[in-house]
N, C-alpha and C positions, 0 to 999 in steps of 0.2 A: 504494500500500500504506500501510495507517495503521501509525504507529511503535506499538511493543508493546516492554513492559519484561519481562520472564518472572524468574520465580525459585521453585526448588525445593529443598525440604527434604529432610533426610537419609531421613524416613520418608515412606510412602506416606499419602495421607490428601485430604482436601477441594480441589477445584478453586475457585477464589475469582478472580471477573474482575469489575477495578473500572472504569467507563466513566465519561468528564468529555467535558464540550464536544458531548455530541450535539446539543446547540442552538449554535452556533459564540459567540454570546454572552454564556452562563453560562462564567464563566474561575475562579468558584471553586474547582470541582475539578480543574482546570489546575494551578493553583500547588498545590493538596495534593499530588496525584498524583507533580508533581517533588521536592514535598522530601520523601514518602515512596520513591521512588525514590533518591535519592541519600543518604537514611540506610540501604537496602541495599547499596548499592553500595559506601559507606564504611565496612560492616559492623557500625555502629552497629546493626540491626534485623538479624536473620536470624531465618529462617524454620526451627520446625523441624520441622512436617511438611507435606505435604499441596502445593500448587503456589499460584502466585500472579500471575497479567498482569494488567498495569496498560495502557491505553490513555489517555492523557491528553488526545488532543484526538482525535474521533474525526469531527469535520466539521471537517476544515482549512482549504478556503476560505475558509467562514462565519465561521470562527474569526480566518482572516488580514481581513477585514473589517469584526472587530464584528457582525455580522451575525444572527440567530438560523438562518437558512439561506441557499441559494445558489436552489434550484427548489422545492423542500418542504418541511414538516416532518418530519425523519428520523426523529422519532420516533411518526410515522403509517407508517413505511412498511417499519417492522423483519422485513418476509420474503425468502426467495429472490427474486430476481429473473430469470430466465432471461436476460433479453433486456433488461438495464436501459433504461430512455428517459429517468431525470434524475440527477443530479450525486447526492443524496441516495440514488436506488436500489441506484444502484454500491458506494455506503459499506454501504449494508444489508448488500447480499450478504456482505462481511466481516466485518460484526456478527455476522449470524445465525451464522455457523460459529463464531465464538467463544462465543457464546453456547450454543452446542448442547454444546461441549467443556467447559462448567467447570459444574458442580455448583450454584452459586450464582453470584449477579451481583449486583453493586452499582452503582447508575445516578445519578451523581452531577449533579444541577441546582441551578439557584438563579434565583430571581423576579424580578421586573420593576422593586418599589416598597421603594424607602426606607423599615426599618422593617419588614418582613412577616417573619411569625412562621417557623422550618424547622419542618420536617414532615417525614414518612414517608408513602407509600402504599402501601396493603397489597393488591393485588388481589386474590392468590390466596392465599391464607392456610392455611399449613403450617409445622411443627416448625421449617426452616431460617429461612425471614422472620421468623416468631415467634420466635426467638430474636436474630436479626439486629438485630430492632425493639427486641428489649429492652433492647440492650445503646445503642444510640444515644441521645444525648443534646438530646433530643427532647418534647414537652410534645403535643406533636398526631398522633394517625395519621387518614390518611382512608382510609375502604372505600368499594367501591361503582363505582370508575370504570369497570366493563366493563359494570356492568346500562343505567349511565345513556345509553351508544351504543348498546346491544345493537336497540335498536328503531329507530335513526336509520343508513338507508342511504345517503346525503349525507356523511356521512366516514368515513373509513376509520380505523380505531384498530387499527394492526396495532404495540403497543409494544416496548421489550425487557421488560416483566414479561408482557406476551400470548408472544412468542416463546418465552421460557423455560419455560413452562406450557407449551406445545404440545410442548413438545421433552422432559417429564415431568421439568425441571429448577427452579429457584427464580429472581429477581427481583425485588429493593425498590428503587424509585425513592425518595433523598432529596433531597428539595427546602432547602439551604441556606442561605436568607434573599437578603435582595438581592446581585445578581451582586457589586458593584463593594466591600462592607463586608470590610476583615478578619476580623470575626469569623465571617463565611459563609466564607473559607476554612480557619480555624479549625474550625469544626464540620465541613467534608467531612474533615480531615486526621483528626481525632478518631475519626471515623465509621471510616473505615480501619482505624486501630489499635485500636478496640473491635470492628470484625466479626472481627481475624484472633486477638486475645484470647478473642476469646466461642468462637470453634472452636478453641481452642489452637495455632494455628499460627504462634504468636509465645511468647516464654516472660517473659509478662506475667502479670498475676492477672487473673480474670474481671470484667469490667465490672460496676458495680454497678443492677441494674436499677431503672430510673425508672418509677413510675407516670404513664400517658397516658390523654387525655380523646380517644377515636373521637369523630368526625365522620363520620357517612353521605352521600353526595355523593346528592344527590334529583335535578337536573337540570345544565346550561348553558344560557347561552342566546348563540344568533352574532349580530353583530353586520352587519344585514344591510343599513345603508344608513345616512351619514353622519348622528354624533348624538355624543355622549360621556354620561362617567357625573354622577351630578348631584353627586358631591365625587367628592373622592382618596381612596376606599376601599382601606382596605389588608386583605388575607389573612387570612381568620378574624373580620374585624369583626362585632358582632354586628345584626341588621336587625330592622324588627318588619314581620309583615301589615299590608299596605296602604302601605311605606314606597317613596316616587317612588326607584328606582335610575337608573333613568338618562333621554335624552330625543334624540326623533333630532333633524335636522333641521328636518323637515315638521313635528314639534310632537308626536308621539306618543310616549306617556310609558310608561315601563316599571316597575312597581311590584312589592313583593315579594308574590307569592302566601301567606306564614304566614311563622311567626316562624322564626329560623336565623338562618344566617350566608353572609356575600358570600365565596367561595374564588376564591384566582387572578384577581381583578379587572386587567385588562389596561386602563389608560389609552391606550393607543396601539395599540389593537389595529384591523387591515386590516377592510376589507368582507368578510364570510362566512368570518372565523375567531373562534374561541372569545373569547368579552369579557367573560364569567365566568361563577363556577358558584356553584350554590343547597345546602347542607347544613346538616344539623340534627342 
């Protein structure tokens, strides 16, 4: 069973579930999670309407190992499971009924590389996210991530924002800045107490909304046989047509198709998982 913090307001109002560690590696929202947990607990924060669970690590192995996961990526694999068959399944099945129980969800991550920009993604885009987003202290959202799988049957992208949406509830994935930076647990702690601000469920004033520059996600591309990228691109760098990104082994070079930007560049990413994405 994953450990779960719960806390409810004197009034009836918005269900709010904050998730950290679905990658056992991102421990950003690990340390916010606790020290928003124990300024309820010391009654410093209370809630005054609506419900609040926090899960702060929700792949434990992964997490007691450093790890990003144990057998999968959990967060390819956010549905019922009947019959789980991997360590990550089993967690699903948990997720999903949380996720089907609270109104909104907050999915806390954080990146790979020293340096890389936080962000927001917006998959499905409605009244709650869009308000969610606004309140977050944030310079980048990206759209797009459901159309750019939607044609590639080789992975599976079942998310917590896909789950949420299925279950006719909300889901914003923030992405941090790099795992290991204070100031990425910083921005998840932030991120917390401006979502339960922005829906009144703290008796704070309203966050002040930040104008953001979208990025449309156009593709990825897998990294399908030993090669690396041709620098240390970091998140959001900007690229021009024709510019060499990366290069395998055997000599075959990988160049930008038009002008954008390099998203989620993974240095050290495995044979036939994502090694980064293309948007403009």
């Amino acid at each position: 069973m994953l450990d779960k913090f719960e806390f409810k307001g004197k009034k009836d109002g918005l269900g709010l579930l904050v998730l950290a560690a679905v990658h056992g590696n991102e421990t950003a929202g690990v340390n916010a999670c606790h020290r928003v947990i124990q300024e309820f607990q010391s009654g410093r924060l209370k809630l005054t309407q609506g419900s609040l669970t926090l899960v702060p690590i929700c792949n434990p192995e992964a997490y007691k190992k450093d790890v990003r996961c144990i057998d999968e990526n959990l967060n390819r694999v956010i549905v019922p499971h009947p019959h789980p068959q991997t360590y990550e399944q089993g967690l699903a099945n948990e997720i999903c009924e949380l996720i089907q129980s609270h109104r909104l969800t907050l999915d806390l991550h954080s990146t790979h590389c020293i340096g890389d920009v936080p962000f927001a993604f917006c998959d499905y885009p409605d009244e709650y996210n869009q308000k969610l987003i606004s309140a977050l202290d944030v310079d980048f959202v990206l759209e797009g991530w459901p159309e750019i799988y939607s044609q590639d049957t080789t992975i599976q992208d079942c998310s917590t924002e896909q789950y949420a949406h299925v279950c006719s509830n909300t889901a914003t994935t923030l992405e941090c800045g790099y795992h290991k930076e204070p100031k990425a647990i910083e921005i998840s702690y932030r991120a917390i107490l401006s979502t339960l601000a922005a829906f009144e469920m703290i008796d704070a004033p309203h966050p002040e909304a930040k104008k953001k520059t979208h990025i449309k996600l156009k593709s990825y591309v897998l990294k399908t046989k030993e090669g690396k990228l041709c620098k240390n691109y970091k998140h959001l760098d900007p690229i021009k047509k024709g510019e060499q990104i990366a290069i395998y082994d055997d000599g075959e070079v990988l160049v930008a198709p038009e002008d954008g930007f390099i998203l989620l560049p993974n240095l050290n990413a495995s044979i036939n998982t994502e090694w980064y994405y293309l948007g403009e």
